[in-house]
N, C-alpha and C positions, 0 to 999 in steps of 0.2 A: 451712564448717561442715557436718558429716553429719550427717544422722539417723540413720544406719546404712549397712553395707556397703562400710566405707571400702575392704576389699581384695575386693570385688564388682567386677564388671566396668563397672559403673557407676562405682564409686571409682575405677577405672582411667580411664575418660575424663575423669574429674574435674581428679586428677593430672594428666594430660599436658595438659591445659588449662591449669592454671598453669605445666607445666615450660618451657613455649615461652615463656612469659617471664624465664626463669630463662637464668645462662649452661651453656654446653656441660656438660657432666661437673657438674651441680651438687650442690653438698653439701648434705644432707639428714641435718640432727637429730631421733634419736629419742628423746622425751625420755619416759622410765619411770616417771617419778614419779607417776601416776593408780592403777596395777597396783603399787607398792613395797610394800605390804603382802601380796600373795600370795606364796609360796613359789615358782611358777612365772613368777614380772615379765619376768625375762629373754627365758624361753617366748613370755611372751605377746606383748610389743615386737619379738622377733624373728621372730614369725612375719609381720611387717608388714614389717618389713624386706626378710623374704626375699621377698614378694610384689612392693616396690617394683623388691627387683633384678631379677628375673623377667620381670614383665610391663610392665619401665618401661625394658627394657634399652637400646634404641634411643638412648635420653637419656645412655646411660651412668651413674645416679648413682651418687656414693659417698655410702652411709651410716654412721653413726656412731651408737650407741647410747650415749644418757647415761643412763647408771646412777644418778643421784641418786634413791636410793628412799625413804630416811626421816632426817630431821635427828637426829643425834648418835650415827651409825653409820659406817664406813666407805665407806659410797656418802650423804653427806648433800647435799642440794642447796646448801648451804654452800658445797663445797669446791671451790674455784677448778679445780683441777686435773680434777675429773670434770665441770664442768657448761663447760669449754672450748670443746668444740665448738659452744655456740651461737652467741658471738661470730664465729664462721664460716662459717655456717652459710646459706645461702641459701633452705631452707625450713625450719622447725621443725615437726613433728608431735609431736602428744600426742592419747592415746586412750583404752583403754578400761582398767575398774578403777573406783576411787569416788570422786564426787564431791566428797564432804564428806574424804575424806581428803586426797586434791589441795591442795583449800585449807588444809587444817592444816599440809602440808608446804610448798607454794610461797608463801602467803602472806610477803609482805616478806623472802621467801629470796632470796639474790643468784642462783639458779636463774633466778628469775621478773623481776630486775632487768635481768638479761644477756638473756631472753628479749624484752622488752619494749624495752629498748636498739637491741638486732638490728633488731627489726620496724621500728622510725622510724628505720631506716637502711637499709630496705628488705628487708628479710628477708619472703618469704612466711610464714603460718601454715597448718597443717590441721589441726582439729580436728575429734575426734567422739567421741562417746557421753559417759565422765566427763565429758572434758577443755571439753566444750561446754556442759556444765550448771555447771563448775566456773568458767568466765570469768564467767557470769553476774551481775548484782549480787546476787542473792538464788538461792541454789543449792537444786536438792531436792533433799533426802534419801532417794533413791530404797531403796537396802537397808536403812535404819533404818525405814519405815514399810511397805513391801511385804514384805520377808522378818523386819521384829523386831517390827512391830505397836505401834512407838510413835506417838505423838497426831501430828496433823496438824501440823507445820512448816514454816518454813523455814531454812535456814544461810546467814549473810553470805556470798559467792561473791568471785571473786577482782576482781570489776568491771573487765574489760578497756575495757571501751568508755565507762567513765565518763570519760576523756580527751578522748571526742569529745564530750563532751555527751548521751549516748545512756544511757538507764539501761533496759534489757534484760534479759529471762530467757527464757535458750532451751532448747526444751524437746525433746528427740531422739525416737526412738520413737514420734514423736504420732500416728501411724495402727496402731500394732502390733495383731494382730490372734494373739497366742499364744494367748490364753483360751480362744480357740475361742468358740463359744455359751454354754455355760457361765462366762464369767471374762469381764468387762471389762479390757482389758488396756489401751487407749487410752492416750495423753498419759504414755509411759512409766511403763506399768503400774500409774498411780494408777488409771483408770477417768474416765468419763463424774462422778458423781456426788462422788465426792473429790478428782476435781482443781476440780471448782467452788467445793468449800467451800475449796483453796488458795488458787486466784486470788482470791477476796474476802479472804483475808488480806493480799494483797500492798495496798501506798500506790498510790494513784491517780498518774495520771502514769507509768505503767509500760507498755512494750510487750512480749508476749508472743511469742516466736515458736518456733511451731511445726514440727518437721524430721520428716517421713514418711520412713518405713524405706527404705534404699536411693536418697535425696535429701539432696541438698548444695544449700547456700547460697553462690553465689559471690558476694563484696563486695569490692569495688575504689575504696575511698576516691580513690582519683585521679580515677577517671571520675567517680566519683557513681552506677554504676552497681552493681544488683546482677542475678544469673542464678540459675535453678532449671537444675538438672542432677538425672533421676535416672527412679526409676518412679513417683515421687509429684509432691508436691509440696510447698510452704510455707505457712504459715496468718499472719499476724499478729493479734494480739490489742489493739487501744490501750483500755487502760483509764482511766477520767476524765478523755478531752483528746478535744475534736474535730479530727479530721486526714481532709481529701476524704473528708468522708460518702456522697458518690459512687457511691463502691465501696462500700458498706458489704455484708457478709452480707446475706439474708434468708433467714430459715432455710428458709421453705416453698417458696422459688423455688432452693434448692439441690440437687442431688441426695445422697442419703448417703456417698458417698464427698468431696463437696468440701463439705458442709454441715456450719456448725456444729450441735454435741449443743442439744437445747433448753436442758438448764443455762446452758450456756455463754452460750447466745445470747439467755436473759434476764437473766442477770449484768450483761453488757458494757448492754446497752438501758437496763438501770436505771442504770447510770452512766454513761448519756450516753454512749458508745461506740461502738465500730462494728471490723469487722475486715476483713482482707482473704485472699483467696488467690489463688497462681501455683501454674501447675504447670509440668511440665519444657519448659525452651526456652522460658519465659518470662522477658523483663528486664523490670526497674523500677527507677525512681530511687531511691536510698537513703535522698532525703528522705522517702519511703512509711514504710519502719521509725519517724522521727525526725526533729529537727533534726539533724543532724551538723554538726559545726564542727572547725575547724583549733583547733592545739593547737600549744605550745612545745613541741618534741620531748626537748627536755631537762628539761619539767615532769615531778616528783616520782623524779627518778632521781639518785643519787650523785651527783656530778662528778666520782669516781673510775673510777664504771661507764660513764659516758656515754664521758670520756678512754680508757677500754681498750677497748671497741668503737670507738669512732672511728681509732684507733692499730691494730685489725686489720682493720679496714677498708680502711685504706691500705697497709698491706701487705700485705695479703690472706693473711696466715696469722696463726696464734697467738699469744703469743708464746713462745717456745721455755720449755720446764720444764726442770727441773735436775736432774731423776729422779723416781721415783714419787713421790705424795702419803704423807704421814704413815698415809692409814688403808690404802693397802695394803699399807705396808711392815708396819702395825701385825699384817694379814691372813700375811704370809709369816711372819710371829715365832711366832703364832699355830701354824703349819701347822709350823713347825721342833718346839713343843712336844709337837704332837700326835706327829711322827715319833719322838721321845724314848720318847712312850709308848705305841707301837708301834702308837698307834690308827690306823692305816691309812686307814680307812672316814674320819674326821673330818679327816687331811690333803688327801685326796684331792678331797672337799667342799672345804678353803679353798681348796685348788690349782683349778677350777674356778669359787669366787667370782672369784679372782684376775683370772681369763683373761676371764670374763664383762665384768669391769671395763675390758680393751683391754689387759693387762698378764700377761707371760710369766715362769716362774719355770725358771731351768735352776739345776737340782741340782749342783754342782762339787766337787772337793774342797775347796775356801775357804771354804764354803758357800754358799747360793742367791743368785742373781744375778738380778737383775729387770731386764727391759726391755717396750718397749714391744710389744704383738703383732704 
């Protein structure tokens, strides 16, 4: 989990910290769906990519970009044929973009069924920035109240961790410091003083966790271990549950970079609370977060999804396709009409959707031929 920086040099050690667990040349999904709504998705997933191959090249990885941008389009995360690569896929990455759109698109999409499949079959995750507020049980609405000035909320989140037993909201950004003097930018740009009146919206029994810019949260449900990597640190939050009051804050024995805001730190007190922090190169048991518990790994998944990860599993590749999907064939039809009428500029755009997609168009005289890139 990052708080920021994932293609920071920081994000780079991060990376190669899980890749050493991973095999040789390992495959790495990028999945687009956070960013689907910009004009620039592609741009933006791919500049993560090209970082992976770059400064990751020792590992060799192959990456793959999944285009599922938005349901009942040609890249929907519906479609078997684009969101393939995860059942593959050895690490999954999802990043940056919005929150609350993530969950409108991945929620009970077989995007998020395949993803979720993968992972209890051992597939790594990295997440950061949307994609970390969007696992969340309870997601904030970061661009709907910082940049459109709507009332304090929350949005249902995609609740990754509710399998474990763990009902969590994690929060990226939480030391940001853009505002300069002028702007409280804190706790992902809500501030000091609105994100306090958030957190009293949330149900008691919630843990809060906090990701400083340019810090990662590494959690290894196997060991039970979790790790800070980064130039910050982590915060936990436990709100109306006593867990090692120990540790707890205090806010006047902390110093202002590791201390809770006083909001904060009289919210949690009134609800019998307490929190904690690590900073980088620090481990803790992952019972600190929560209870964690084992889970049926085939709970609340298809048995059609569970069977087709398991079956590429075992064979370690796909299963083979029969040709393009229906939405890009539907994209070359598309691009044939525009050539009809001589719009050039508009083939030229699907012919570039197209290839974005992993899928090449050679022009013939039979007409267009598709294959794979």
């Amino acid at each position: 989990m990052f708080g920021s920086g994932e293609t920071s040099p920081s994000g780079r050690k991060v990376f190669e910290r899980v890749l050493r667990y991973l095999p040789m040349r390992p495959r790495l999904a990028l999945l687009e769906t956070p960013a689907g709504f910009e004009l620039n998705s592609a741009q933006v997933i791919g500049r993560v990519g090209e970082f992976l191959v770059h400064r990751l090249q020792n590992y060799q990885p192959q990456i793959e970009i999944v285009s599922a941008r938005k349901r009942g389009t040609p890249f929907s995360p519906d479609d078997p044929d684009i969101i393939a690569p995860l059942l593959s896929a050895d690490l999954i990455f999802m990043g940056p973009g919005s929150p609350t759109y993530a969950v409108r698109q991945l929620r009970d999409s077989l995007a998020w069924q395949y993803l979720l499949a993968r992972h209890r079959l051992g597939a790594a995750l990295a997440l950061a920035s949307a994609a970390t507020i969007a696992i969340s049980s309870s997601a904030l609405p970061v661009y709907e109240i910082y940049k459109v000035g709507e009332d304090l909320h929350w949005k249902g989140g995609l609740d990754f961790f509710c399998a474990y037993g763990l009902d969590l909201v994690f929060i990226p950004h939480w030391n940001n410091a853009e505002g300069g003097a002028e702007l409280d930018t804190r706790h992902c740009f809500m501030g000091e003083e609105r994100f306090t009146r958030l957190m009293a919206m949330l149900p008691e029994e919630i843990t809060v966790v906090g990701l400083d810019e340019k810090t990662a949260l590494l959690i290894d449900p196997e060991s039970g271990q979790c790790q800070v990597i980064g130039a910050g640190g982590v915060t936990l939050l436990h709100t109306g549950h006593l867990h090692k009051r120990g540790l707890a804050y205090r806010h006047a024995e902390n110093t202002p970079s590791t201390g809770l805001p006083a909001g904060l730190q009289a919210l949690i007190e009134q609800r019998d609370s307490h929190s904690h922090y690590y900073k980088d190169g620090e481990s803790f048991p992952l019972s600190d977060i929560g209870p964690f518990r084992p889970y049926h790994p085939e709970a609340n998944l298809p048995p059609e999804v569970w069977q087709k990860a398991l079956s590429v599993l075992q064979t370690g590749e796909p299963e083979p396709s029969s040709g393009p999907p229906e939405a890009i064939l539907a994209l070359v039809q598309d691009r044939e009409q525009a050539r009809l009428r001589k719009d050039w500029q508009a083939a030229d755009a699907l012919r570039s959707e197209v290839e974005e997609a992993g899928w090449v168009i050679k022009d013939t005289s039979e007409g267009p031929q598709v294959g794979p890139k």
